[in-house]
Steps between C-alpha positions, in 0.01 A plus 500: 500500500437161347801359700377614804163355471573168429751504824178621682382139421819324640703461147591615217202479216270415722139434382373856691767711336466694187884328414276155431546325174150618398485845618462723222660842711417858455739717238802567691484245737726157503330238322293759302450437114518860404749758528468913442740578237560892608466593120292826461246507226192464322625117466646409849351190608585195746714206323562165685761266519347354126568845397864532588572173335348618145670832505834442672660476195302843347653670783826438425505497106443828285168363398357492860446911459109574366475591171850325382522181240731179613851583543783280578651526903711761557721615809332663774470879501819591712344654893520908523817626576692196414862459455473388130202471262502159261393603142208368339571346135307275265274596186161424694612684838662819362773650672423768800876540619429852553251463736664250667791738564260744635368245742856402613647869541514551888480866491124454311215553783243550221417392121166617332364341145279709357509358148718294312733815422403672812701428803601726813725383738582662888878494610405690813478854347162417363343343183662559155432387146764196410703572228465198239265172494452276784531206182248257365115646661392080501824453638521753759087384582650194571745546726282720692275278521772219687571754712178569643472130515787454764221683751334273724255396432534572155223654251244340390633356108180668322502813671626765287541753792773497756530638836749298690806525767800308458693316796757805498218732550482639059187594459415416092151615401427429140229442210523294255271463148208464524505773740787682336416470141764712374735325744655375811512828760656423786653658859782327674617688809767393765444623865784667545533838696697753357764707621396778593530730842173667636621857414528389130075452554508853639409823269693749595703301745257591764693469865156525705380189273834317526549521907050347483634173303816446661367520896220310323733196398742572798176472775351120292184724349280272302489689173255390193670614122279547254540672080552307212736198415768674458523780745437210769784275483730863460302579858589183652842486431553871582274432872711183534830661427442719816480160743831506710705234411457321843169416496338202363285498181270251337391613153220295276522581123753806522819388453787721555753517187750428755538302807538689827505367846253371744255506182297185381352482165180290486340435168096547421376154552058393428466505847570894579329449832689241643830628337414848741411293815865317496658796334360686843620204749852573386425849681675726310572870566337616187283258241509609140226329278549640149141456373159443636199419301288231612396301794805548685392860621327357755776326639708774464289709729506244765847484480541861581236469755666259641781719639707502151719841494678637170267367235543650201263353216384592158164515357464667158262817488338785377509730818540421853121505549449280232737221604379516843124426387621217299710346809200513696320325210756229466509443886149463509494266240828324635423466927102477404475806733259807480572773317533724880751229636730515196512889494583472843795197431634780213478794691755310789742321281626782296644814688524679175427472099772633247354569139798509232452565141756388220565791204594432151840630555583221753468708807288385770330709768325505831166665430316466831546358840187406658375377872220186486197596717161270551197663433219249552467281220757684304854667541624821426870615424588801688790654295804595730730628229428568137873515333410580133177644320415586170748714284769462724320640831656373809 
């Protein structure tokens, strides 16, 4: 925006342009002294480019984490899902080798800290208590804490809380003391769909239920997903697993564990809405986006009303009514729109809403199928097909 004012004037840094040497620029725009870090917290703040030159080095060192005394360097925590992990050694560092397998095991979508002897960890057949240590809890802090620091932008250095997407689309949410006094808890989850087929979702293996989401992929329907964590990504991959193999996909944040063709992976980026516009000019048959929860709803709805067929997108959720209400608040919020125009924008893009629910066994089901409808201000979910009800009723 900068660049383009000062060329307004006839050259570059021009006196009327905000680029000029003493324009001080609005946060986020070139020249602009400030910079939103994305951390979430009680402590997020702005830092500027004095800022980054202070902590550069406590974001790459142990010590950078809140709450942790000087520590020597040590070697970058190794990215999710890498090929090998480097092991952490040294009397003030610790060593958090375990962990550092865990992050470099491929077939890991999920690993949950819950204490310093408390860690679950998701394969793809759901979450399940790891056997022995994950090593050294200021070592293992540590190396969480480079990790989330390989985000962009990265967290702020003082703020112990962590909510943060990494360029490969790992989302690592974590707390660190103060806010964890008993210690670090953490989530680090990959996008990646699992492999599952839609009748796997189905209870009872329903044939009436299977032939809805089949013509439903097979005729481009624009479906919303919504359930918990887990049940979603075991949704997408089993919705996704039912696009023929000759048509063209674009996914955002949901992976496939392996590659297939005409499918292009794009990875979560800070600007979600302008990652959907281009990930729509590539106009592809179906457009996956593995995770919604912020500004980019709005764009997302103008994408579909825009003509885009075979959306499929995930917003996490309660009930079908529920998530719709809370798309229609973050579309308001997002376009500036009234609360009547962005029931209306919901109510088009999505043809239908899927509810799945994730058990403690593993299992995953298809609860409720739904149909968006604007009423006023509001929007109600007329239920199409309920699959499963309580004790087992179908």
């Amino acid at each position: 925006r900068a660049l383009a004012d000062s060329f307004e004037d006839g050259f570059p840094g021009g006196s009327g342009g905000s680029g000029g040497s003493g324009g001080s620029g609005a946060p986020g725009e070139m020249g602009g002294n400030d910079e939103d870090t994305g951390s979430v917290g009680l402590f997020a703040h702005s830092r500027n480019g004095e800022d980054d030159l202070d902590s550069a080095g406590r974001r790459v060192a142990g010590a950078g984490r809140p709450g942790a005394a000087a520590a020597p360097l040590a070697p970058a925590a190794p990215a999710f899902g890498a090929a090998s992990a480097p092991v952490l050694t040294g009397v003030d560092v610790g060593n958090a080798s375990a962990f550092e397998a865990l992050l470099a095991d491929p077939t890991v979508t999920q690993i949950l800290i819950t204490a310093p002897d408390a860690v679950l960890v998701d394969r793809g057949s759901g979450l399940a208590l790891h056997p022995s240590s994950l090593g050294d809890p200021n070592a293992v802090a540590d190396a969480l804490w480079r990790l989330a620091n390989t985000a962009f932008p990265p967290p702020a250095p003082d703020n112990p809380v962590v909510d943060v997407r990494l360029p490969d689309g790992t989302r690592v949410s974590a707390a660190f003391p103060p806010a964890a006094p008993a210690g670090v808890v953490a989530s680090i989850r990959r996008p990646v769909l699992a492999e599952r087929t839609i009748a796997d979702l189905i209870p009872g293996g329903s044939k009436d239920a299977l032939t809805l989401f089949e013509s439903a992929i097979a005729s481009r329907r624009n479906l919303l997903v919504t359930g918990d964590g887990t049940a979603l990504s075991h949704a997408l991959g089993a919705l996704s697993g039912a696009i023929s193999a000759d048509r063209r996909v674009v996914a955002i944040g949901a992976a496939l564990p392996r590659a297939r063709g005409g499918w292009m992976d794009l990875a979560p980026t800070a600007d979600m809405s302008g990652l959907l516009r281009v990930a729509a000019t590539l106009r592809p048959d179906h457009l996956l986006v593995g995770e919604v929860i912020g500004p980019e709803v709005g764009e997302l709805l103008l994408v579909a009303a825009r003509g885009q067929e075979g959306l499929v997108a995930a917003l996490a959720g309660r009930s079908p009514s529920d998530t719709l209400g809370r798309l229609v608040a973050l579309a308001s919020i997002g376009l500036g729109a009234s609360a009547t125009a962005a029931a209306s924008l919901v109510a088009g893009a999505f043809d239908l809403v899927v509810q799945v629910v994730s058990a403690s066994d593993g299992s995953v089901r298809i609860v409720e199928v739904a149909e968006p409808r604007a009423d006023g201000a509001g929007i109600v979910a007329d239920v199409v097909l309920a699959c499963y009800g309580d004790a087992g009723r179908r």
